[in-house]
Each structure stands twice: as C-alpha cells, then as structure tokens.
C-alpha positions as CSV (number, residue, x, y, z in Angstrom):
1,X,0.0,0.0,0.0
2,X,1.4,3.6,-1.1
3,X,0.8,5.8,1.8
4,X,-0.5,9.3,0.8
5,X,1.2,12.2,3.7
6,X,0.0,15.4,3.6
7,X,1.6,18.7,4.5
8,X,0.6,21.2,7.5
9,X,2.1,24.0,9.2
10,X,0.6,25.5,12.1
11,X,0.4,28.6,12.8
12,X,-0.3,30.6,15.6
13,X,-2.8,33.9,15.7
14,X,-1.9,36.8,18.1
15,X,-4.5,39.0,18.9
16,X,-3.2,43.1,18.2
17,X,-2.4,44.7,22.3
18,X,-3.8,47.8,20.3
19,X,-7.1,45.8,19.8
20,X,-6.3,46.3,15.9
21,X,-6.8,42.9,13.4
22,X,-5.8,39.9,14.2
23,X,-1.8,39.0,13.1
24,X,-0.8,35.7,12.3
25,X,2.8,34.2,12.0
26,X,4.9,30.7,11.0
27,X,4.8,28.3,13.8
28,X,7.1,25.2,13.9
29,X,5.6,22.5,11.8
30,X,4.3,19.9,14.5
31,X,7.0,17.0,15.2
32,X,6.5,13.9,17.3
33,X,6.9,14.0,21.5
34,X,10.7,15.0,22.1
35,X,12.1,15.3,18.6
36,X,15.0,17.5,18.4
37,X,15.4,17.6,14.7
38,X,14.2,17.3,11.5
39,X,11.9,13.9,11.4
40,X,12.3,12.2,7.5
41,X,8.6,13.4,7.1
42,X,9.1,16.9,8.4
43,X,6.6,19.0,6.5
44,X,4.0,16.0,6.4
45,X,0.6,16.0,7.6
46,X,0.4,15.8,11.6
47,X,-2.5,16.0,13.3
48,X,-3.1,17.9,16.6
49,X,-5.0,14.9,18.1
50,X,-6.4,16.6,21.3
51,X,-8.5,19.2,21.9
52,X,-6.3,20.2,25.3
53,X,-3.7,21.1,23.5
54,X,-5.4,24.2,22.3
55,X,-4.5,27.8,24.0
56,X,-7.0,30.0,25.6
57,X,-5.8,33.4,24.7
58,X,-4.0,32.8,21.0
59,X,-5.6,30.7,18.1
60,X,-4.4,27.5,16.7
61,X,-5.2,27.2,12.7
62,X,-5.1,23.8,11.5
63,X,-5.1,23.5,7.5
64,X,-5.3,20.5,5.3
65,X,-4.1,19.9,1.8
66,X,-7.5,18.3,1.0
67,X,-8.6,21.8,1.4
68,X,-6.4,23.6,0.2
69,X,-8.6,27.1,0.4
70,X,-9.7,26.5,3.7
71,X,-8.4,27.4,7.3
72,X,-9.9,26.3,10.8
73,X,-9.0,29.1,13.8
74,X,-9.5,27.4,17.2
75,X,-9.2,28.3,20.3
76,X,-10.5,27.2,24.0
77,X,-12.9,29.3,25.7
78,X,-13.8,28.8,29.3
79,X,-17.7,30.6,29.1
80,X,-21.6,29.4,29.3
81,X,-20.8,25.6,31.2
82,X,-17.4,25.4,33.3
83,X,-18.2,21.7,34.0
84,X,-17.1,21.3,30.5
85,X,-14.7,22.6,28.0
86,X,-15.6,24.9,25.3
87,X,-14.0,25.7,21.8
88,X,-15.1,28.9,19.8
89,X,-13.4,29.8,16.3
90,X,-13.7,30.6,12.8
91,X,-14.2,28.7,9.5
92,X,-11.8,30.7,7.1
93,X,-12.8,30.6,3.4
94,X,-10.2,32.8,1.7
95,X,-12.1,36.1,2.6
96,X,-15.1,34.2,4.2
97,X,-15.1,33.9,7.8
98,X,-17.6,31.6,10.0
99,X,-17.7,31.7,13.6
100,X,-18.5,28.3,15.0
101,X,-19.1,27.0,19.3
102,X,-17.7,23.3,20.5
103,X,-18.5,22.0,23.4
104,X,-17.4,18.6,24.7
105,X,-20.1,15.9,26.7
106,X,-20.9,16.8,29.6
107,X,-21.2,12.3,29.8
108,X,-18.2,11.4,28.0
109,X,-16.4,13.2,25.3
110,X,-13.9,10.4,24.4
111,X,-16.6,8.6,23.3
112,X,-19.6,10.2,22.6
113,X,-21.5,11.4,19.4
114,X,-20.7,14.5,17.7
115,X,-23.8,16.9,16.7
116,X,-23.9,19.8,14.0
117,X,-26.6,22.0,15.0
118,X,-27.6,25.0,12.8
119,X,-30.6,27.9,13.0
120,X,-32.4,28.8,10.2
121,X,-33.9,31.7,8.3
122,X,-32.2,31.6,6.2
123,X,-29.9,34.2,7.9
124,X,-30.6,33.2,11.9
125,X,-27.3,32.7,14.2
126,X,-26.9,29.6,15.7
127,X,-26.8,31.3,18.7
128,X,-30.1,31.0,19.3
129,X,-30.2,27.5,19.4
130,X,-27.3,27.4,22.2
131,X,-28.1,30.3,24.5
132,X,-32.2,29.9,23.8
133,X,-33.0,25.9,23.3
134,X,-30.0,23.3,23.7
135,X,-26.6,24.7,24.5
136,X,-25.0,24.9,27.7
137,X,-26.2,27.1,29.3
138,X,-29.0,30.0,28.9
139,X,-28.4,33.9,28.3
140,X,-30.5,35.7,32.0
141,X,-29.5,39.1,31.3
142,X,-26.6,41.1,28.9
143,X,-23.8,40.1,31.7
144,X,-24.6,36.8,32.9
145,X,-25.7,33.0,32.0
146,X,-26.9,29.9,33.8
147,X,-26.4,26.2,32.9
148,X,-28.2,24.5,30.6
149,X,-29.3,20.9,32.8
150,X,-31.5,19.7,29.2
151,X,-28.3,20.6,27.1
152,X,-28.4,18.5,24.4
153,X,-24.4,18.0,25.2
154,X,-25.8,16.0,28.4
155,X,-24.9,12.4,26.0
156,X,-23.0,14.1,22.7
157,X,-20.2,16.6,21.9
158,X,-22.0,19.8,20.2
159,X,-21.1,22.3,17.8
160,X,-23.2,25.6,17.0
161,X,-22.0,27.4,13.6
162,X,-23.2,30.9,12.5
163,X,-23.6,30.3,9.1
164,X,-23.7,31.1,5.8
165,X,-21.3,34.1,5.6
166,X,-22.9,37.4,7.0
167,X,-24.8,35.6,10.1
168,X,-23.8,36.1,13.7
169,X,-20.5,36.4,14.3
170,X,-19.3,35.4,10.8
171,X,-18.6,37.5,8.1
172,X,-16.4,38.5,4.4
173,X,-13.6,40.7,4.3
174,X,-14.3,42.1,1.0
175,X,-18.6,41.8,0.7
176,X,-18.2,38.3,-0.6
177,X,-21.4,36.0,0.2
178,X,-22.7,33.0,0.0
179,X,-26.4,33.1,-1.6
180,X,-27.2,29.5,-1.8
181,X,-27.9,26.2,0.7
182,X,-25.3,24.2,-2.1
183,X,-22.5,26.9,-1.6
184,X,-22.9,26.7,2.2
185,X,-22.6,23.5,2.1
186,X,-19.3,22.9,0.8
187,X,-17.8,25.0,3.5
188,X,-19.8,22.9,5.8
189,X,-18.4,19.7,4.8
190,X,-14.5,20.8,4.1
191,X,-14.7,21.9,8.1
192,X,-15.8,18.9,9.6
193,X,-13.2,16.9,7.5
194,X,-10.3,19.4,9.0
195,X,-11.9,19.1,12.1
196,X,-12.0,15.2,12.5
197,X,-8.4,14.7,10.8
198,X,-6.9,16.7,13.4
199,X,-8.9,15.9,16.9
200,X,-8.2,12.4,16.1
201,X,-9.7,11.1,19.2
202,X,-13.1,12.3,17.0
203,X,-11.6,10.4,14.2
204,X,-15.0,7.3,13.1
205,X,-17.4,8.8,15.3
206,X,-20.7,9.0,15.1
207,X,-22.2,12.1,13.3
208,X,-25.5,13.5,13.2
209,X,-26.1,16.8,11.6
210,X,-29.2,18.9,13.2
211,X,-31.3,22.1,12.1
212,X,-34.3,23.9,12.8
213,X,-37.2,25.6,10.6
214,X,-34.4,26.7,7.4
215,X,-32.2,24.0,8.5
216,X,-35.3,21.5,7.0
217,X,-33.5,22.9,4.0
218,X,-30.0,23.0,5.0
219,X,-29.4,19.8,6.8
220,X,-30.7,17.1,3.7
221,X,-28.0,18.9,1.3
222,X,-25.4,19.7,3.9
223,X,-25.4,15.3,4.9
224,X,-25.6,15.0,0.9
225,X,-22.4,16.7,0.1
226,X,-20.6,15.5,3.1
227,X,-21.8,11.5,2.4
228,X,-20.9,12.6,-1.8
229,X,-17.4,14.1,-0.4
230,X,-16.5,11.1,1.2
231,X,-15.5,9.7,-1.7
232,X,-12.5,12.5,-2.6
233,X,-11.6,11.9,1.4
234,X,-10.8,8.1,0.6
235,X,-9.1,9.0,-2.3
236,X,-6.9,11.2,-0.7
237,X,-6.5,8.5,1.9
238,X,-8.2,10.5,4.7
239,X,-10.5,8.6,6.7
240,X,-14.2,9.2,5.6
241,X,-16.8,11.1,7.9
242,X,-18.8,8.3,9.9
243,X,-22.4,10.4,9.4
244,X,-24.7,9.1,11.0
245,X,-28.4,10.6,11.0
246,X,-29.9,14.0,10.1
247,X,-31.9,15.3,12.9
248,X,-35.0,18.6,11.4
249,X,-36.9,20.3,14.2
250,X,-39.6,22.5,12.6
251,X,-38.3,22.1,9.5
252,X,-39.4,23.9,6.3
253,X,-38.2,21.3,4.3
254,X,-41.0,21.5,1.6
255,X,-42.7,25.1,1.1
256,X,-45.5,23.3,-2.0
257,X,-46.7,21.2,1.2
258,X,-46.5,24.2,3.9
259,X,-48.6,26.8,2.1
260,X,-51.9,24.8,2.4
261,X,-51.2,23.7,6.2
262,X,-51.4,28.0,6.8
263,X,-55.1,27.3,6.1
264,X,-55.8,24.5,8.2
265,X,-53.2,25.6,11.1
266,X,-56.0,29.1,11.2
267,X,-59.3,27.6,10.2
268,X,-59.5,24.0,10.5
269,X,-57.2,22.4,13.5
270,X,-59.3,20.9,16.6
271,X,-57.1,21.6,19.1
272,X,-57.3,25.2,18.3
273,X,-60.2,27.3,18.1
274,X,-60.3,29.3,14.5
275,X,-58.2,31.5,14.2
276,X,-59.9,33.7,11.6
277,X,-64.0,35.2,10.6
278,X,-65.6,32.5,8.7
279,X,-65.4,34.6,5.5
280,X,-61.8,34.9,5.9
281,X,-61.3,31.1,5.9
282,X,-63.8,30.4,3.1
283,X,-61.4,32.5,1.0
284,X,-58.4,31.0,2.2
285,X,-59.4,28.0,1.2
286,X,-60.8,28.9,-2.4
287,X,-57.5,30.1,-2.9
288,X,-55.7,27.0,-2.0
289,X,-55.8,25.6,-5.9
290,X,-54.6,28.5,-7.1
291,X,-51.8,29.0,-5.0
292,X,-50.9,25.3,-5.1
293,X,-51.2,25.7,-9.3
294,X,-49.0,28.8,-9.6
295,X,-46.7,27.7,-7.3
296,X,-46.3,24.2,-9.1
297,X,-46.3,25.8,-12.2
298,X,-43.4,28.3,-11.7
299,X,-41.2,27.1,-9.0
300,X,-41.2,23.1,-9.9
301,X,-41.6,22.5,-13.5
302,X,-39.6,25.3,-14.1
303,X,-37.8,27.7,-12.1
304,X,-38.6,31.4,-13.5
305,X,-37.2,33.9,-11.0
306,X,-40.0,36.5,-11.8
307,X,-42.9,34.2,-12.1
308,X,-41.9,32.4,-8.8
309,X,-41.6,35.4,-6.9
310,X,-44.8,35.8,-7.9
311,X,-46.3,32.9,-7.1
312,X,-44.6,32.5,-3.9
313,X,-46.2,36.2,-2.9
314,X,-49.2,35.6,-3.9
315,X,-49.6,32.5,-1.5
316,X,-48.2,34.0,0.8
317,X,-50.2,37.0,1.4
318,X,-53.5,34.6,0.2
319,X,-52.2,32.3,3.4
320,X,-51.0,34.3,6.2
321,X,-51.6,38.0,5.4
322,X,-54.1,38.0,8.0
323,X,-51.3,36.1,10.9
324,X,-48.9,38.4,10.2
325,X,-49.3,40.3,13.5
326,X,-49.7,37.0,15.3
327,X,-46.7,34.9,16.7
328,X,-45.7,32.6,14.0
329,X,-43.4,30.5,16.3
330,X,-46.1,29.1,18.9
331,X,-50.1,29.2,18.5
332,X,-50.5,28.7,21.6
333,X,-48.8,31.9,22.9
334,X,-50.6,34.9,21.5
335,X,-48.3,38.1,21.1
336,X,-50.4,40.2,19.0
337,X,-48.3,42.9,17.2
338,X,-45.0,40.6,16.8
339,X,-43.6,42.4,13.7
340,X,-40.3,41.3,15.9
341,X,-40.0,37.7,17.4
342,X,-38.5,39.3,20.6
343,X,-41.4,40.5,21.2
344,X,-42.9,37.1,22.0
345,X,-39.7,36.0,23.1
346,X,-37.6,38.7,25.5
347,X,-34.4,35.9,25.8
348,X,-33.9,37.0,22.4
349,X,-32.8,40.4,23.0
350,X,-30.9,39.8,26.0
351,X,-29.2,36.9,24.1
352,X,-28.1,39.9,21.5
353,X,-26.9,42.0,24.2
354,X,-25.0,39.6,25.6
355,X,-23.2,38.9,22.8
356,X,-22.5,42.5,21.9
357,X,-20.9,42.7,25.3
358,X,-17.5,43.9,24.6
359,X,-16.1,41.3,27.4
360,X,-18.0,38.3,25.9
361,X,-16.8,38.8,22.5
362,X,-12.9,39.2,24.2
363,X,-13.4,35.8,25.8
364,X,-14.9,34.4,22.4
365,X,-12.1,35.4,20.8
366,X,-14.5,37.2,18.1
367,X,-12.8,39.2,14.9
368,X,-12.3,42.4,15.5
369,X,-14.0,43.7,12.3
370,X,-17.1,42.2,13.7
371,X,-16.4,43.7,17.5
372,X,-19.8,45.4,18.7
373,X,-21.9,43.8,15.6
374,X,-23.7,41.1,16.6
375,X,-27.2,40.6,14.9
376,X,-29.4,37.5,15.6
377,X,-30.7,37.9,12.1
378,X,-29.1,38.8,8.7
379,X,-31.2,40.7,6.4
380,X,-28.5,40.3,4.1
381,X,-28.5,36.7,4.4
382,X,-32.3,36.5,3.7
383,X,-32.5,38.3,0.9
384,X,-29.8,36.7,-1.1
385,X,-30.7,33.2,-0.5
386,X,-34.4,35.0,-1.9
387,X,-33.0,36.4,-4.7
388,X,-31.5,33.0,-5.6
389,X,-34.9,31.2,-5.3
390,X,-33.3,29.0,-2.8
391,X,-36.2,28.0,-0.9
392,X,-37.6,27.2,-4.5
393,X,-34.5,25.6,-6.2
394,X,-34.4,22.4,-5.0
395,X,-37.0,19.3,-3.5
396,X,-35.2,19.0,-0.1
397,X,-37.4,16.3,0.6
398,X,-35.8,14.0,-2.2
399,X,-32.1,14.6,-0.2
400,X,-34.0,12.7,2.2
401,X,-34.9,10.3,0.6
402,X,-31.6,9.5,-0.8
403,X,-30.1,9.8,2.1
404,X,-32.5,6.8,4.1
405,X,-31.3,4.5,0.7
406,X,-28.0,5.2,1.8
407,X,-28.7,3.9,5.6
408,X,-28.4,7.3,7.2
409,X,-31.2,7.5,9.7
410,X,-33.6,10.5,9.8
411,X,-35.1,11.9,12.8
412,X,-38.6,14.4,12.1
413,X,-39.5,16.2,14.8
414,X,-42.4,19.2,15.0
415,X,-43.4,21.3,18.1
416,X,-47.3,20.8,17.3
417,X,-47.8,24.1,18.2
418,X,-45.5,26.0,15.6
419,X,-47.3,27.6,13.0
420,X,-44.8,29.0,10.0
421,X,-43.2,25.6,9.7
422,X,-46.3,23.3,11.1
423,X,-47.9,19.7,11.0
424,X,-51.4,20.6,11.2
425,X,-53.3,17.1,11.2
426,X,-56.9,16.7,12.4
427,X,-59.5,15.8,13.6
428,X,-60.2,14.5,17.1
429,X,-61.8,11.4,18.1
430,X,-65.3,12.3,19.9
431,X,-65.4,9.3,22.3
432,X,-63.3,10.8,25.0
433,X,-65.9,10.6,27.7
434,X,-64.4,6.8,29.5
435,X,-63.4,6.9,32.8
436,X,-59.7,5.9,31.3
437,X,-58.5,8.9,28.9
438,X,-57.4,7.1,25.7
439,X,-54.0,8.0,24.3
440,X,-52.8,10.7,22.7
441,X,-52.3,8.5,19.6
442,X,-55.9,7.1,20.2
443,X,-57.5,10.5,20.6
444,X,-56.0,11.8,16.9
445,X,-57.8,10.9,14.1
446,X,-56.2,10.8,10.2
447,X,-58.3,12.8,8.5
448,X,-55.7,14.8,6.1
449,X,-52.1,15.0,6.3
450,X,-50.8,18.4,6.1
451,X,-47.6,20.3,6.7
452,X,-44.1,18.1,8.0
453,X,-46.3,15.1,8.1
454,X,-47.5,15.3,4.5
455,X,-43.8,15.9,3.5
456,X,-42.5,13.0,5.6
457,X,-45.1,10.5,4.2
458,X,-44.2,12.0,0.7
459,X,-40.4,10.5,1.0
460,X,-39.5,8.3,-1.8
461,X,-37.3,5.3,-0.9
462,X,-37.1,1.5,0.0
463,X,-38.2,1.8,3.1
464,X,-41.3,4.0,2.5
465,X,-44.3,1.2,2.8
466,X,-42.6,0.1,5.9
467,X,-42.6,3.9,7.3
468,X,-46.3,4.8,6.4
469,X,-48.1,1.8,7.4
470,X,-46.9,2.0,10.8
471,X,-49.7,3.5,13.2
472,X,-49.2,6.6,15.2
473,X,-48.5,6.0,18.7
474,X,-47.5,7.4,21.8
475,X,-44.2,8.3,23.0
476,X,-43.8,8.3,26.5
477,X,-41.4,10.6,29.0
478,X,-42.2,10.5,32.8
479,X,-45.2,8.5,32.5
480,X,-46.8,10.9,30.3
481,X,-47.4,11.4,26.3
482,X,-45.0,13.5,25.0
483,X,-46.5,13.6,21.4
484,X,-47.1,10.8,18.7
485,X,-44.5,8.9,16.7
486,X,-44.4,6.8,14.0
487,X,-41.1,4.7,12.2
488,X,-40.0,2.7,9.9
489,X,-37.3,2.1,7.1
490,X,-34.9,4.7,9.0
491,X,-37.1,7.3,8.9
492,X,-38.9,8.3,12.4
493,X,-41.3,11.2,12.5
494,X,-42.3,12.6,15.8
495,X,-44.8,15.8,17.7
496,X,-44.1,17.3,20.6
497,X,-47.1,18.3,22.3
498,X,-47.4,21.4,23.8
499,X,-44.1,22.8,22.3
500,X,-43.8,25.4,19.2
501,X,-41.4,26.0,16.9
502,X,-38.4,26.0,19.6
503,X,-39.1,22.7,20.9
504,X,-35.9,22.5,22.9
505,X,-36.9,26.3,24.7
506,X,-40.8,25.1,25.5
507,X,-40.2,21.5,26.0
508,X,-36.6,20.9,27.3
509,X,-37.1,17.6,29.0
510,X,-38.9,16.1,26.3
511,X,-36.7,17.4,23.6
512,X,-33.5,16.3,25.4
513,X,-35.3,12.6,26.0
514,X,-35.9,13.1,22.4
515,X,-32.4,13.3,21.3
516,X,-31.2,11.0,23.4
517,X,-33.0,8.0,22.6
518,X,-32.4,8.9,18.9
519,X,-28.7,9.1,19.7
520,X,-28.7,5.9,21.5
521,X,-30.5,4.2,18.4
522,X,-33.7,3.5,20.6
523,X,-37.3,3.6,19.6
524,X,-39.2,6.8,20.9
C-alpha cells in the first residue's frame, strides 16, 4: 500500500495589544513528542489529536491539503458551562469567515457522538439554538448566564455554527457571500473533515447533523455533500466522515406542502379554536388551488425567478396575510403585534446584548472587524438566499430520501404548536368521555395530512411502505405522552405536544429525552 502524507504548518494567531486585526505568523511544523530535529517526514501531515492542546488566549489554525482554500481558527474558551470545556473559532474561506461554538459531553467526550446544529432563516445565528434551546447554558441578562441541565451535550459533543457568511459572528472581508444552501454546504463539509483529521480522538465517530425551521433545508443537502465528499476523502487516503443521521426540528423542508397547512393551522385544527372570521377562511381556502397551481407551475416544472416570486407572494399574502401580527413560532402563545420575534420572546434580546458585550466577544475570541456587531438575524442573508430562489431551487425532501437508501437515519421532529413551519393534522376522536383517557395517539384521528407530516409520508425510498403503514402512537417521557410517533425504514417522524417552533426552549425535558433516545439508536 502507497501511503498518501499530507503537508501542515501551524500557525499561531496573536491577537493586536492595540485591539487592531488579528496577526498571524509561521509556527514550527508539528514533530513527534521529544524530537529534536528534523523527522524524514518533516513538512507531512500531523494531526493535533487533542482538543487540550489548544490555548486560551491565542488561536491554533489547523489546514489540510485536502482543502487547500480553507483554514480552521480554534481556540479554548472557558464561558456558558465550566463543567465542561468549550471551543469557539472561525471557519476561514479565503475572505469568508464563519464563527463556530464546541462544546465537549458533559457524559463522556472520548466517546460520545458528535452533533452539527444549525438555526435557520435563512440568515438566523446559531446562537439561538445554544443560548435559547440546547446549549449549555441559557443567556439571564446582557452580563450573565446559567447552565443548561436539558443541554443536548448531556450524551453528545456539540457544535453551533453561525452560518452562511454574513450571520452572527461570521462574516467577508471584502462583501463576498454566499447566496445559496449548495455553496454553504461545501464550506460545511470541508470543516468537519479538517476538524475530524486533526482531533483524532473524534476520528470514526458518530455524526448527526441537526437544524431547525431553514435547517429543513440546509441539513438534507449539507449530509448530501458530506456523504458525496467522502468519496474524494478516501481518495486522498483521509479517513471518511462516519455520518450518522440527520436530525429537522420545525423544519421547512417543503414550502408546496406548507402553504396549504397555513389554512388548516388558522381555520380547521381541533385543538385550536379558529383563528380567523368564517369569510376569511372560506377565502383562504378557495384560494388554496390557485396558489398550489401557480406555485407548481413556476417554482417546480420550471424555475422562473419572476414568475416564482410571484407565485410565492401571492400565497403567501393569500395564506397568512391575516397572521402576520400574530406569533408565527407558537399558537399557543398569542403576542399580537410581533412584527419582531422578541417581542414574543424577551431571551432574544438579551441573548443579543449579551453577545454584543464587549467582554464576551474578548473571551470568544470574536474578529475584531465584527467587534460590537452582533445581529441575531441577517437581512443580508435572507434576501440573497431570496433572490436566488433558494427555498424554491431544490426538492429537499428527495435529499432525504436519498439519504435513508444510503442507511443514514432521519429523525422528524415538530413542536405541534408552531405555526410557520407546522404539521397541522386533524381531527379528534369524539369518544373521549371513558373513565380511562385514551392515548394521545388514540384520541387523533387521520383525516388529512398536512404540513411536516404530508412531507415526511411523501419520501421516496425503499423503506417507504414500511414507514407509512406504521400506526401513530404514543411516546412516552415520565409516564406521560410527550407527542405521537411513527417509524419505519430509517425514517422516524415525531410531535411534541405542547411545544412550538423552539421545541428544545418550550419543551426541554422532552426534547432532550428526544435526542437521546435517537442518539442511543432506541425507539421513541
């Protein structure tokens, strides 16, 4: 066997005393324990192998001549969750900059999962997802934090990237962006390739890349290119990315099947009283065909920028015009006049002041050029991936798909409160009056399938019969329902009652029982 040796120098970045841009200069090129001189392979490619050997006031860059354009800043940061250790750093694409959060098992990081967990949008920072749902620890006020005890890092290793370019933290030197869920994506999978070939201890494990609402989107294609990549790893003789599963919370995976749910979500769900005047529904739904023909007709047998945006508008405003002023994220938590989703949700603001605290951003080790900046949102973001048609461009549903053939699990999960990214069902059984409640699984009816559950019984692949004749059923935390599930052929497809689009924030017990079972390989 030839062996294939790569070259890496590491270098070392010094943060300015001035508090100007970061410098960088030449370390040594990395030699075996005790070597005083110049190994035969000196040059080769040498991974760091531990995560301890990182600094805490200076960043490590680790390269790879796999990825040639690519650079991976690291550093440890002691913040959020002092029971265990924390990472922060940047993806560096050329100009491109993404800001990214690790943080080891709090069970055991030598041999735990690893999870990728992205926001939405598009345009949303990750951030969110730590400090609001499943990080570490929660945000209390713009100077302080608390820990987490439903982390989802309880039984895995988690990271939390701001991404694409322009979200959070991250950011391009010269106005470059990235407009598109398949440009993302390559970053996405080049970093966890650099990452895994140097933390060899990571090297083989399990992978599971997670996303909320946009990441219904993201996370099929991002699993796609890194399973596709794969390939060009073994053929550089670097050892393959063992991924795992794909985990969607909320996920907007399918915007032809979501557009008729905003109907039944307002006018026709039993666990809700309607949401809208009689009239207003009767028109909703006349509109339905139309919406669903347009759409169909300019955004999936052909993808005409102009027509689409039309289409897309037009359903839009036919659908939810009159929610608008409603919250979108949770049903069941009224917050009329939420033209901002802080308004409904007050973490979210101290979550951005805590991050735009100077001394935060000095412990994160954030670029200076971004020093003071921190958005939870990127208007920029948004309206690029818009421009680009990207909720439009692509089925995400068939990555899926193709992704199950392949034997790599998919986990569905819905707050079945959420509204802009729903699973409206419904109808309820009316024989509820026995002394012995039936089950939550009992007590729901199949009368239409609308929304994620629509999309997830759309899913073409070998395992499909196997998936959509299983019943709905209970799944059980603490003795109680926690929502409905059903499985089969890879694919499992759960509710969690009472939660809404946050799952994790509403519901942390059952979402952390979720993801634990899922990690674990066990049935809900």
């Amino acid at each position: 066997m030839i062996a294939i040796a790569f070259c890496l120098t590491a270098f070392v970045a010094l943060a300015a005393s001035s508090g100007g841009a970061a410098q960088y200069h030449t370390g040594q090129t990395f030699l075996a324990a005790g070597s005083t001189h110049s190994r035969h392979d000196e040059g080769l490619f040498t991974p760091i192998g531990d995560l301890s050997a990182l600094d805490a006031t200076v960043f490590t860059v680790l390269e790879h001549p796999a990825f040639p354009q690519y650079n991976v800043r690291v550093k440890e940061s002691n913040f959020c969750d002092g029971a265990v250790r924390a990472y922060t750093g940047y993806i560096d694409v050329e100009a491109r900059h993404l800001f990214f959060y690790f943080f080891e098992s709090r069970r055991d990081p030598d041999t735990d999962d690893v999870i990728f967990w992205t926001n939405g949008g598009p345009g949303a920072s990750s951030s969110m997802g730590l400090f609001m749902e499943l990080g570490p620890c929660r945000v209390t006020s713009a100077n302080s934090t608390e820990p987490n005890p439903y982390s989802w890092n309880e039984h895995a290793n988690v990271f939390f990237v701001d991404q694409p370019v322009s979200v959070g933290f991250s950011y391009a030197e010269y106005g470059e962006s990235v407009g598109t869920t398949m440009e993302a994506a390559d970053d996405i999978a080049a970093f966890m390739a650099i990452f895994f070939e140097h933390f060899t201890k990571f090297k083989g494990r399990a992978l599971h890349l997670a996303g909320e609402s946009y990441g219904g989107r993201y996370i099929p294609v991002f699993a796609s290119t890194i399973y596709d990549k794969n390939v060009q790893l073994v053929e550089a003789g670097v050892t393959p990315i063992n991924l795992t599963s794909i985990m969607i919370g909320n996920g907007c995976t399918d915007f032809m099947t979501m557009y008729p749910s905003y109907y039944e979500a307002q006018c026709m769900d039993p666990t809700f009283p309607p949401m809208q005047d009689i009239s207003d529904c009767v028109r909703m739904k006349q509109l339905i065909p139309r919406c669903e023909k347009r759409y169909k007709e300019s955004c999936v047998d052909k993808v005409d920028k102009i027509d689409c945006e039309a289409a897309a508008t037009f359903c839009s405003t036919a659908m939810s015009e009159l929610f608008k002023d409603l919250n979108h994220y949770d049903r069941a938590r009224p917050c009329k006049g939420a033209s901002d989703i802080a308004e409904c949700y007050p973490i979210m603001q101290d979550i951005n002041d805590f991050l735009n605290n100077a001394h935060t951003q000095e412990l994160l080790g954030v670029d200076t050029a971004v020093r003071g900046n921190f958005s939870r949102h990127s208007p920029t973001v948004s309206a690029a991936f818009r421009a680009n048609l990207d909720h439009y461009a692509f089925p995400a549903q068939f990555y899926i798909g193709a992704l199950l053939e392949r034997g790599i699990r998919a986990l569905i999960y819905v707050g079945a409160t959420d509204y802009i990214c729903n699973w409206v069902r419904t109808s309820l059984h009316s024989d509820d009056s026995g002394a012995d409640r039936p089950s939550l699984a009992t007590r729901i009816r199949l009368r239409l399938q609308i929304g994620n559950e629509k999309m997830t019984m759309s899913i073409e692949w070998t395992g499909q019969a196997a998936f959509r004749t299983d019943t709905l059923k209970d799944w059980v935390v603490d003795g109680k329902a926690a929502g409905v599930t059903r499985s089969g052929g890879g694919l499992t497809y759960a509710t969690i009652a009472g939660a809404g689009h946050m799952a994790p924030y509403d519901k942390p017990v059952e979402s952390l029982q979720l993801a634990n079972r899922w990690l674990a390989g066990l049935p809900l």
